[in-house]
Each structure stands twice: as C-alpha cells, then as structure tokens.
C-alpha positions as CSV (number, residue, x, y, z in Angstrom):
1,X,53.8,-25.9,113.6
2,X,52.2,-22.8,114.5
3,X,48.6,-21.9,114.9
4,X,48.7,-19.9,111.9
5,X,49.9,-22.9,109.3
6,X,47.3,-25.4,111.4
7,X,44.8,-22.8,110.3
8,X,45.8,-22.7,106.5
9,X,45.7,-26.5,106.5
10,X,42.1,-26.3,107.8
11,X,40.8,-24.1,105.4
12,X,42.5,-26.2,102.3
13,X,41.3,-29.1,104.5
14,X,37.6,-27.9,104.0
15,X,37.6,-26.6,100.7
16,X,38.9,-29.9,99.1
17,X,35.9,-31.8,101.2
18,X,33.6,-29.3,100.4
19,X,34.5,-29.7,96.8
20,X,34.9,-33.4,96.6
21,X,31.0,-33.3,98.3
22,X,30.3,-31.0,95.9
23,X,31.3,-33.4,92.9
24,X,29.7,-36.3,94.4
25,X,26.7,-34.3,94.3
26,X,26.9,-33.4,91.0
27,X,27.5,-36.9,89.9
28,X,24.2,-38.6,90.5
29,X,22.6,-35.5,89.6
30,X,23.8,-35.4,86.5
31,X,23.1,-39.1,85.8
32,X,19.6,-39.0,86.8
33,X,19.1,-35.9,84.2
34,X,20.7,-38.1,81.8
35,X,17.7,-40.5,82.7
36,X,15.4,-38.3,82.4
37,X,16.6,-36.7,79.4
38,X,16.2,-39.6,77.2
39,X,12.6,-40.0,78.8
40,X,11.8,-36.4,77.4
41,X,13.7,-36.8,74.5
42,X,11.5,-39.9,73.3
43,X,8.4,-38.8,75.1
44,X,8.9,-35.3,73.3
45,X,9.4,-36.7,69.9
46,X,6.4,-36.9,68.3
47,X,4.5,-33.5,69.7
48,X,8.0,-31.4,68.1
49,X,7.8,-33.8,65.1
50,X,3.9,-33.4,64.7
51,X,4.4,-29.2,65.1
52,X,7.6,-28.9,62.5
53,X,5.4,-31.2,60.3
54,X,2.5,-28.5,60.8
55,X,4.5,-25.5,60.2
56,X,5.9,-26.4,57.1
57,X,2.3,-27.9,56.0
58,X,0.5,-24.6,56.6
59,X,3.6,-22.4,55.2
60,X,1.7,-22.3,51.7
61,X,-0.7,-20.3,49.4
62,X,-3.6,-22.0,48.9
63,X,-3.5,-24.5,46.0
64,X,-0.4,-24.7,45.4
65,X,0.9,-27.6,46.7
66,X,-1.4,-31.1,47.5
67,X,-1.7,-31.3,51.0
68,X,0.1,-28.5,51.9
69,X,-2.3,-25.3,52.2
70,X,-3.5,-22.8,54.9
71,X,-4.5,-24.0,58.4
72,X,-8.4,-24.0,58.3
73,X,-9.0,-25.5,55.0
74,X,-8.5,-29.3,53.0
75,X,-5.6,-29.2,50.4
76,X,-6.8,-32.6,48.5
77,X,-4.4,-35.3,46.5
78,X,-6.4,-35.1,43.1
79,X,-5.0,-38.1,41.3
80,X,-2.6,-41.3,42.0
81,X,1.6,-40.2,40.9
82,X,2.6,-42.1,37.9
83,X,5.9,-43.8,37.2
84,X,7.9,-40.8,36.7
85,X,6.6,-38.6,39.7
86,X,8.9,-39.8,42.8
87,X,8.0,-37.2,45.4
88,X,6.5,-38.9,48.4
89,X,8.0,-42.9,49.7
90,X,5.2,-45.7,49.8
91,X,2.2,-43.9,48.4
92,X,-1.0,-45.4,48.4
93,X,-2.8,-46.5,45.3
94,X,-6.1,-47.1,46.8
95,X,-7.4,-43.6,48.2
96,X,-6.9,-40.3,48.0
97,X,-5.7,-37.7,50.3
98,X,-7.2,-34.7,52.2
99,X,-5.2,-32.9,54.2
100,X,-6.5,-30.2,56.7
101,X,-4.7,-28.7,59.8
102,X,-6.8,-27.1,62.1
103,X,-6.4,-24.1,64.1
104,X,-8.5,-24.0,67.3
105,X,-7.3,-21.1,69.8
106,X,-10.0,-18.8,69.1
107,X,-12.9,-20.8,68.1
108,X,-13.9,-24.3,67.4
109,X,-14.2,-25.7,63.6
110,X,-16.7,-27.6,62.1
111,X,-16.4,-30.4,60.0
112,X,-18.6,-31.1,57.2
113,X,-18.3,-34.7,55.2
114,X,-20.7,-35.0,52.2
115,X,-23.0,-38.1,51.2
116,X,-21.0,-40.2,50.0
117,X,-23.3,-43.2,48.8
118,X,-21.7,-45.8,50.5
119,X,-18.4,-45.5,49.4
120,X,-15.5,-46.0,52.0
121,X,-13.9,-43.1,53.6
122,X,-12.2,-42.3,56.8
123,X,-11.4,-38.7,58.2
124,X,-9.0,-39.2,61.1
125,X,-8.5,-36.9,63.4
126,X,-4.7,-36.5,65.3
127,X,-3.9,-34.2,68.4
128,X,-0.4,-33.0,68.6
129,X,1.1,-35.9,70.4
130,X,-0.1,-37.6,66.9
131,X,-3.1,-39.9,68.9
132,X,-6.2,-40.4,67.3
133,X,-8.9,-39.2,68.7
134,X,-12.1,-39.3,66.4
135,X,-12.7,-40.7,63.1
136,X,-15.6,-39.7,61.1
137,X,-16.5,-42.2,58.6
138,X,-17.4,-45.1,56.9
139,X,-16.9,-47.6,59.6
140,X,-18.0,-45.0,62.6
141,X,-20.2,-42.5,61.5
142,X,-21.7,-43.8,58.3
143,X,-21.7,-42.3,54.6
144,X,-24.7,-40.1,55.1
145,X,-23.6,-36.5,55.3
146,X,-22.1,-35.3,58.5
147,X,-21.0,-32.1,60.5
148,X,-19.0,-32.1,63.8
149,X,-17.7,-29.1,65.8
150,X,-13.9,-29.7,67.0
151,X,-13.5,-27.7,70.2
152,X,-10.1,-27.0,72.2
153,X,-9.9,-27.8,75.5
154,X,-12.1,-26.2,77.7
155,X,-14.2,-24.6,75.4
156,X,-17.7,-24.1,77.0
157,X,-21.1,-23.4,74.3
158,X,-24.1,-23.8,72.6
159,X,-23.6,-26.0,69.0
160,X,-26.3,-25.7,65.8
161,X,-28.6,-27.6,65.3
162,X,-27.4,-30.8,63.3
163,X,-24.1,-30.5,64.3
164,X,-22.4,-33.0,66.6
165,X,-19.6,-32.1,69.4
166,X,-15.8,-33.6,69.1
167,X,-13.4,-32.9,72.4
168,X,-10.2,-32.1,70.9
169,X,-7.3,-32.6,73.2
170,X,-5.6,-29.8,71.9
171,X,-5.8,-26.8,70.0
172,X,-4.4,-27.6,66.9
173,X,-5.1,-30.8,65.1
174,X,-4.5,-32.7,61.7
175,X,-7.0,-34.4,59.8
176,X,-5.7,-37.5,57.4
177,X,-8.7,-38.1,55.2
178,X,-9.1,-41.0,52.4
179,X,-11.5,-41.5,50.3
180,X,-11.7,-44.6,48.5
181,X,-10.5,-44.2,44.6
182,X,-11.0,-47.4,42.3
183,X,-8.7,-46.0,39.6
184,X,-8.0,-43.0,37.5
185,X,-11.7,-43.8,35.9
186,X,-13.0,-42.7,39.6
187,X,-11.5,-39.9,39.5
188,X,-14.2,-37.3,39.1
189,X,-16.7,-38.8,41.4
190,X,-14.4,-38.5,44.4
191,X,-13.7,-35.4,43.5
192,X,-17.1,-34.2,44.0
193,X,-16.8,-36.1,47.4
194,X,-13.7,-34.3,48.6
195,X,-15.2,-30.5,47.4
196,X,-17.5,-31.7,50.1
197,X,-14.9,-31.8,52.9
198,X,-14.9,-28.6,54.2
199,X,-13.9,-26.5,57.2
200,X,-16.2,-23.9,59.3
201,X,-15.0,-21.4,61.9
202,X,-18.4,-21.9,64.4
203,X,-19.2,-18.2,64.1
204,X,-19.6,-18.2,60.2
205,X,-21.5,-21.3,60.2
206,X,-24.6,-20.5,58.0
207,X,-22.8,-17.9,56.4
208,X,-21.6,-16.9,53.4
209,X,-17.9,-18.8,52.5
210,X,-15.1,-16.6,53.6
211,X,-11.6,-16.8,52.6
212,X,-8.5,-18.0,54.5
213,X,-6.1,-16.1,56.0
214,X,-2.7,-17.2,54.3
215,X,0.3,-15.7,55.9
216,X,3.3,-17.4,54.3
217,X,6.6,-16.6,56.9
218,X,10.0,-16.6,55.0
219,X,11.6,-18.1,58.7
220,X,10.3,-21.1,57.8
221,X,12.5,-23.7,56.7
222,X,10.7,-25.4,53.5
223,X,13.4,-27.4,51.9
224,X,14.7,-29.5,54.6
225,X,12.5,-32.4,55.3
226,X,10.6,-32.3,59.0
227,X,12.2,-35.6,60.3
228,X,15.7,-34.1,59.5
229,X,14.9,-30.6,61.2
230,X,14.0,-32.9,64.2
231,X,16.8,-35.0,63.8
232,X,19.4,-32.4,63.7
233,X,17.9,-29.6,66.3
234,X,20.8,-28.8,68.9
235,X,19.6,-30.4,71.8
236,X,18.6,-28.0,74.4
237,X,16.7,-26.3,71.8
238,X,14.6,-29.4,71.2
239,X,14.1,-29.4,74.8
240,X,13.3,-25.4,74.8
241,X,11.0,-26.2,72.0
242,X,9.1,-29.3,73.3
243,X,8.4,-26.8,76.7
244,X,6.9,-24.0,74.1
245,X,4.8,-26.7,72.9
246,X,3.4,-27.9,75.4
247,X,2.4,-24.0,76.9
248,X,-0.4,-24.6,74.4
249,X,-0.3,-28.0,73.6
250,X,-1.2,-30.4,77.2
251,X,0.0,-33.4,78.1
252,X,-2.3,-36.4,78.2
253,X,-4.2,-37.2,81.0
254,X,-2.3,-40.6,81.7
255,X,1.4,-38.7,81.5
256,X,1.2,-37.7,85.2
257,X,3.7,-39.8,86.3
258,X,6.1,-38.7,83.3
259,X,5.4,-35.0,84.1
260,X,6.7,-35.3,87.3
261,X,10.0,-36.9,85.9
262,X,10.3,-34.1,83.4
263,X,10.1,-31.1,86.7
264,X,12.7,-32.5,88.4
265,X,14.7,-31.3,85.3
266,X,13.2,-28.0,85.2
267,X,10.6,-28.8,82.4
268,X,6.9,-28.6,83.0
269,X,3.7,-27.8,81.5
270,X,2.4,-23.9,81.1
271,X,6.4,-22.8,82.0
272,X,9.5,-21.6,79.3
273,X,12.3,-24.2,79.9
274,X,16.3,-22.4,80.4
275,X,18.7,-25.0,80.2
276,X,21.4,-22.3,80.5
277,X,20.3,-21.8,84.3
278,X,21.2,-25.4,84.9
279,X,24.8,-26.8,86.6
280,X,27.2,-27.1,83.1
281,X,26.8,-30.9,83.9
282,X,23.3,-31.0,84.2
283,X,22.9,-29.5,80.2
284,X,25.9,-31.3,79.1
285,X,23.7,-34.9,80.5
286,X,21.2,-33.6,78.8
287,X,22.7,-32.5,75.3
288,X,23.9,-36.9,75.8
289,X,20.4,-37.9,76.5
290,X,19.0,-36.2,73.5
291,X,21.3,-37.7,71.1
292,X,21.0,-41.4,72.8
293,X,17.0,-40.8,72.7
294,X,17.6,-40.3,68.9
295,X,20.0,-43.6,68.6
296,X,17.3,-45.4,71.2
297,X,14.4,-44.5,68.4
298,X,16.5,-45.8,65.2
299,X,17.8,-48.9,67.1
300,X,14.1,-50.0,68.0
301,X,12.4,-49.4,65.1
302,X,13.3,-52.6,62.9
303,X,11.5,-54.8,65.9
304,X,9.0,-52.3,67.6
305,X,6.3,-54.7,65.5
306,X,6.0,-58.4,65.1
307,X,7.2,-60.1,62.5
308,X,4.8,-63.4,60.9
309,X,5.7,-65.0,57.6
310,X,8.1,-62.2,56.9
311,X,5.8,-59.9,57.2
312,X,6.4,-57.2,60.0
313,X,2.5,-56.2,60.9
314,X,0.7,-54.3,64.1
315,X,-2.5,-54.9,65.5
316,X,-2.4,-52.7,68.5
317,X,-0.9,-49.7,70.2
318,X,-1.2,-48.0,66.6
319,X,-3.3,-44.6,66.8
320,X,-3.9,-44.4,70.0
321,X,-0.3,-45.5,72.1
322,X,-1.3,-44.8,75.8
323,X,1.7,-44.5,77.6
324,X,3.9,-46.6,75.4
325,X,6.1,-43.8,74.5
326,X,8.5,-45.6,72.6
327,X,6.4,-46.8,70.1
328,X,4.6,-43.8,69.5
329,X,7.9,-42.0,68.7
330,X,9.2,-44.5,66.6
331,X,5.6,-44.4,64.4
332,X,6.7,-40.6,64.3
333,X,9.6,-41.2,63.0
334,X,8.9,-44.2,60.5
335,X,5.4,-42.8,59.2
336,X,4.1,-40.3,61.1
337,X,0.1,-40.1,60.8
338,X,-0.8,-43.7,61.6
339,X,-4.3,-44.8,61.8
340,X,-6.3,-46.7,64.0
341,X,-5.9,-50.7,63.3
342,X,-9.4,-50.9,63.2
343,X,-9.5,-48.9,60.4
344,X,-6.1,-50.0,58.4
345,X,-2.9,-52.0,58.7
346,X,-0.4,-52.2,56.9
347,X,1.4,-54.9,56.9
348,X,5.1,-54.6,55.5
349,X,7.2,-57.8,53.7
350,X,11.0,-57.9,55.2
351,X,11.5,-61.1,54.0
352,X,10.3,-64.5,51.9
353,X,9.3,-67.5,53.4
354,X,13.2,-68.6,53.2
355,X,14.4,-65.3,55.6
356,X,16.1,-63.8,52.7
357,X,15.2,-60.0,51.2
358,X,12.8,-60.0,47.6
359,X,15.0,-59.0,44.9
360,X,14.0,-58.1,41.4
361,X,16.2,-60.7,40.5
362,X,13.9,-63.1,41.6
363,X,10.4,-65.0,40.8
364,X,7.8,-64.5,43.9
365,X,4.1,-66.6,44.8
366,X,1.7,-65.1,47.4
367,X,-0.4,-67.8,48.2
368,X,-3.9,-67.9,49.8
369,X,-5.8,-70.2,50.9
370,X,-9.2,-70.2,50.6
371,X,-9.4,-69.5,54.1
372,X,-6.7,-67.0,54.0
373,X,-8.0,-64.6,51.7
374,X,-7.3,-61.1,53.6
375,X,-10.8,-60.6,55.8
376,X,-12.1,-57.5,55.6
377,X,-14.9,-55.3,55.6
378,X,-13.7,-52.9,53.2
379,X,-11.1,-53.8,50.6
380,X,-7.4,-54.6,50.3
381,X,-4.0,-53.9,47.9
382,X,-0.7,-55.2,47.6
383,X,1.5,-52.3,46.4
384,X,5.1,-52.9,45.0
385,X,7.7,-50.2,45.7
386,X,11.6,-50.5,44.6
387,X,14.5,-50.1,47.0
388,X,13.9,-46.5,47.7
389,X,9.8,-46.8,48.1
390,X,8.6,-45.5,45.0
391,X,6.4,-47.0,42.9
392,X,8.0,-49.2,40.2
393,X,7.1,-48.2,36.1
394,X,5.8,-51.3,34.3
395,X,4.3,-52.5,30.8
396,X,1.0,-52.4,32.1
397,X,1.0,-49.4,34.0
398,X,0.0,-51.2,37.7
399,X,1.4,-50.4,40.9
400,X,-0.9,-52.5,43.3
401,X,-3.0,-54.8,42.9
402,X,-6.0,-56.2,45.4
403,X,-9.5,-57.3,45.7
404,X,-11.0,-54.3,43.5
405,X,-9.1,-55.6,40.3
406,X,-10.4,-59.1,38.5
407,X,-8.3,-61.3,39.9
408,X,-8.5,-64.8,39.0
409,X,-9.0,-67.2,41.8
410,X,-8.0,-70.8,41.4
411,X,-10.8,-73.9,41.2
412,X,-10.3,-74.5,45.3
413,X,-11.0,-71.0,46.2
414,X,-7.3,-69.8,46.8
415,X,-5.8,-67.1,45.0
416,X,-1.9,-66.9,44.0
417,X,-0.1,-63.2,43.2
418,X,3.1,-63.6,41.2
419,X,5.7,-60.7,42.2
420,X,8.2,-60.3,39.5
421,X,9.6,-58.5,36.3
422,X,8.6,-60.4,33.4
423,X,5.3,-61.0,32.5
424,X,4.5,-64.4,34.0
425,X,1.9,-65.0,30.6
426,X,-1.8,-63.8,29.6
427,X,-3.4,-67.0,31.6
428,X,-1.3,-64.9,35.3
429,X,-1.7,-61.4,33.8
430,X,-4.4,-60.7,35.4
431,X,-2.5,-61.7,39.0
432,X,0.4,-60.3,38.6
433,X,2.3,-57.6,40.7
434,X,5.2,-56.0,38.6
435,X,8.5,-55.8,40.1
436,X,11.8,-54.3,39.2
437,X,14.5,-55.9,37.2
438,X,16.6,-56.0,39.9
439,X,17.5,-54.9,43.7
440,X,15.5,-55.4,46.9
441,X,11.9,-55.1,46.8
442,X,9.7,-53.2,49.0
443,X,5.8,-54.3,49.7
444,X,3.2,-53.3,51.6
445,X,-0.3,-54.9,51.9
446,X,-3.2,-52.4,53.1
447,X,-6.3,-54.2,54.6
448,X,-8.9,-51.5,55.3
449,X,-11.4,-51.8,58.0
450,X,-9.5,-55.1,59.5
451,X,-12.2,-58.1,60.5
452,X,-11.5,-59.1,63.8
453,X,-9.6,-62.0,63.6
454,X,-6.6,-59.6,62.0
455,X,-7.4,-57.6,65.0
456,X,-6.7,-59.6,67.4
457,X,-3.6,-61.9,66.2
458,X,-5.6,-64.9,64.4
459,X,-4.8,-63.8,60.9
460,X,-1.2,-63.1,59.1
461,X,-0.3,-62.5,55.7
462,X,1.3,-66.1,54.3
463,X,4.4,-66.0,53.3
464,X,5.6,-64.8,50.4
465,X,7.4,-67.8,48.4
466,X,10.3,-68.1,46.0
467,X,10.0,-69.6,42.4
468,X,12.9,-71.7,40.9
C-alpha cells in the first residue's frame, strides 16, 4: 500500500471521528435544550399569555365593549348576564367588574377608589408574570376613599400630597376590580362606586380630565381567543416573543437561578432571542420542548390543587406563586387573573360525596353543620353552571345562591342547599340552587375574604350528597 492510499485512509480516518465527535456533541446538547426548553416554555407561559390577553383588551374604542377599553382607563361590567347571554364561562354573580390595564413607560398612574361606605371591594393589582402585588381594598386599605401612584421600576420622584406610593414590578399592569353587587336592585349604587375608579397620569393630577389616547391596530387578532393564540404560536416564535417581553417586562427577583438556565439557550433578559442562529438540532429540541411544555400544563392541571369532599380547592401559592412555575402557568391557563386566597377562593365541585360527576339527572344536599357554615369575613355564593360553564336559566331567575339571600337555616343551626331541576317545594324554595334537566353539573363556591381556618387547611366544603 503506498504512502499516498495510507494518506487518503487518514484523512477519511479523521473526518468520520471528527464527525462521530461532532454528533456526540450535538447529542447532549440538544437534550439539555430540550430541558431547558420545557423550563422556558412553562416559565414563559403566563408573561406571553398575560401580554396577548392585554393586547386584545386594549385593542378597543372606549365603551364599547365591558372590560375591554383603552390602556389608562376602567372599562366596568354594568350588570350580572342573564340566561340567554353566554359570552364569558363561570361568571360571578356576586360582584362586578372593573377592568383597567395600565401603561407605565412614561409616567406613573394614580389610582383613585371612592368612599365606598363600607361595602366590600377589592382592586387587585397583577404584573405581567400575572402575581399580585397590591390590593387596595376592603380588607387592606379600608372603604374610605383612596389614591395610590403605580410607578415602573425604577422610577425616582416626589408624589402629591394624599397620595400613597405602589412599586410596580413592571411597567404595564392589570387591575381586576370587584365591587360587591347584592342584586340587580344594587345596581345603581355600585355604579356610582365604580365612576369613582379612575385612572391619573401623575402629571395631570389636579387637572382638568383629559381624554384617552385610543389607537385601535387592525394586526391585531380579535376573534381568536388569547389562550388559543398561545396555544397555537409556532414555537420559536413563542420563544422570540417571551425574549421581547421581557426587554421591557423583568424577571422576578427570585428567577436567578432560572435565568441562568434560559442563557445557556441563548435567551436572556434586555437581549432579542434568534433561534435561527442555533445548530438545526438545537431549534428542532426546542420546537419539542415547546409542545411537551404545552402537554406538561394540560396534564397537571386536573391535580395541581387538592381535592376535599369532592371539592378541588387552594389555599396557597394562588396570587403570588414564588418560584412554583408550574402552577402559576397552569392558573394562566385555567383562569388567568387569580386572586390572593386571602381575599377569595373558589372552591370547585368535581365530584359528590359517592366520587361520581353531578348530573342534572340527579337530586343533590349540601349540608352544613352548624359549625360548618362557610367562615368568612365578607360573604359567600354557590353558583350553578351547566356542562359548558354558563349559567343555567330557571323558573325563578337564580343563578347562585349564598349568605346574602334569606336562606332558611334548620332548628340546630345547620343549613342544607338542595341542587337540582325541579322545584324541591315552597317550604326548600327559599334553599334551592336550580340545576339543569340533565348532563354534568358544574359549581363553584366563592368565599370572599377567607377566615383563617380556610386559610390554612382547617376548613373544607362538605360534601355534596345524593338524594334517592
């Protein structure tokens, strides 16, 4: 063999090394992006969910739409949907809405809350990540009238007088207000009460009103719903959009240790993200990890809470999630918006006392003992929705029922509800919780301003039991 041939069997020698090295670098590579790209992907989830949310939200004329409306300004629910009006799953018949996004790059906002005599009210305030962060109200602040500057990050001056200072943690940020509504008969008192929520740039406060800017942009998407954009956005594009995000949005204090994960796949705060300067294997680990980040959210979400007496109900990690990623996602995803637990839970029925799903089909007792009545320092419902969350249409026109209607308690001190379709006779009207004729049901208790003991685990909701 001569020299020459020896030398052509090096050189193929060395390139099929060199390229099995090569692959074996690759390899691991790729799986720890894969890693990490589920990480981002559920880490990500709720700041993209939070900002398509926003930008469909803000994408409207003023009063055109409740709750959607300008950035800068409430858009307020004015009245409770009736039977026929099916546009928003597991509405609350106990407050209404006041929705406000706020827009904080160029100067803080103050918010002003009106007297509001002692009735119940809660004005929750979410960053972009969807935490809570402050909540003027009853329960913190009081019902005298109130006005608090929200301030980006940063931000570095001298407030008015009278006015009180709120740190947001970033520049844009949704407020969620209730305010409590006994009724349609209440109807024009909290009216007067939501006129009173209103929205001042700092540098007209003491002036004159002025009008918002509304800029409506065609781009937008409006008719696809905001979990579906999410759901279906290719997935280096959600990645690319998550970096965007977070140029003006910042991470938490406490995501240090995820940041660093999230550079060694080229994303990081303040910087664009290109996946199509990454190895082919590197974006197609990544275009896997978004999808399994997706499946990882819809497979935890039935058990992400406990479940007591068929009742699926959390007491912590709500609001405010820390550095449990997961669960914060999967609130994004289920019912984005949550509050605080100390100032509502909601506890949701999966199942009757036997394991089995409520069906219209069926007769239903909620029993309380005396010493089971919900505690609570403001009030609490029992809503009834049908198998797709909407409120159910009835002979007497009821949709929830709770501690603000005359109930009729029983000679011990305990109180039954009866959950079904027919009327269960005038001596249970008053107790009685329509359902639908047939199908699964769907309930959802609301306990505003939780005593401690629901706080803190020593209180569930009983179990809800079936009649023969």
């Amino acid at each position: 063999m001569g020299r020459q041939t020896i030398s052509r069997w090096g050189v193929l020698t060395l390139l099929i090394t060199s390229t099995a090295a090569a692959n074996a670098q690759t390899e691991p590579a790729a799986q720890e992006a894969y890693e990490i790209g589920v990480e981002a992907y559920v880490y990500f989830y709720p700041l993209v969910t939070t900002d398509v949310t926003r930008r469909i939200s803000t994408n409207v004329a003023p009063d055109q739409i409740p709750g959607f409306g300008p950035m800068n300004q409430f858009s307020n629910f004015r009245e409770y949907p009736d039977a026929d009006t099916k546009i928003v799953v597991r509405v609350n018949f106990d407050t209404l809405y006041s929705s406000a996004w706020l827009d904080l790059t160029k100067e803080p906002m103050v918010l002003s809350a009106p007297d509001t005599a002692g009735r119940y009210y809660l004005l929750p305030m979410l960053d972009m990540w969807s935490d809570v962060f402050a909540v003027p109200g009853k329960r913190t602040s009081g019902t005298e009238a109130g006005h608090w500057a929200v301030v980006p990050p940063g931000w570095v001056g001298q407030l008015p007088e009278g006015v009180s200072r709120i740190d947001a943690p970033t520049p844009h940020v949704w407020i969620i207000g209730r305010t409590q509504t006994n009724g349609p008969k209440d109807y024009s008192a909290v009216h007067q009460i939501q006129d009173g929520y209103l929205i001042t740039p700092l540098s007209q406060w003491g002036k004159p009103p002025q009008p918002v800017e509304a800029a409506v942009d065609p781009s937008v998407d409006m008719k696809t719903p905001p979990l579906e954009q999410v759901n279906n956005m290719p997935p280096l594009d959600y990645f690319k959009y998550a970096a965007e995000l977070m140029k003006v949005n910042p991470p938490h204090v406490t995501d240090w240790s995820t940041i660093a994960r999230l550079k060694r796949i080229g994303i990081e705060p303040g910087q664009s993200f290109s996946p199509e300067k990454l190895d082919p294997a590197i974006q197609d680990a990544l275009s896997k990890a978004a999808k399994d980040g997706l499946q990882q959210l819809r497979q935890n979400a039935p058990t992400i809470t406990p479940i007591v007496n068929g009742w699926q109900m959390s007491t912590n990690t709500m609001g405010v999630y820390g550095n449990f990623y997961l669960k914060r996602a999967i609130v994004a995803m289920v019912g984005l918006g949550a509050n605080q637990p100390e100032d509502a839970i909601y506890p949701n029925n999966l199942t009757d006392a036997d394991g089995k799903p409520l069906t219209g089909e069926n007769n239903y007792v909620l029993h309380f003992a005396k010493d089971e009545i919900p505690p609570v320092n403001a009030f609490w419902s029992l809503t009834m929705y049908d198998a797709e969350g909407f409120q159910v249409a009835n002979s007497i026109n009821r949709f929830a029922i709770g501690d603000r209607d005359a109930l009729t308690f029983n000679a011990d001190g305990s109180l039954d509800l009866y959950i079904q379709h027919d009327n269960p006779g005038a001596d249970k009207e008053s107790n009685w919780l329509p359902a639908p004729d047939s199908g699964v049901l769907g309930m959802t208790m609301r306990l505003y301003s939780p005593k401690p003991e629901v706080l803190t685990g020593g209180w569930a909701p009983p179990p809800v039991r079936h009649q023969p």
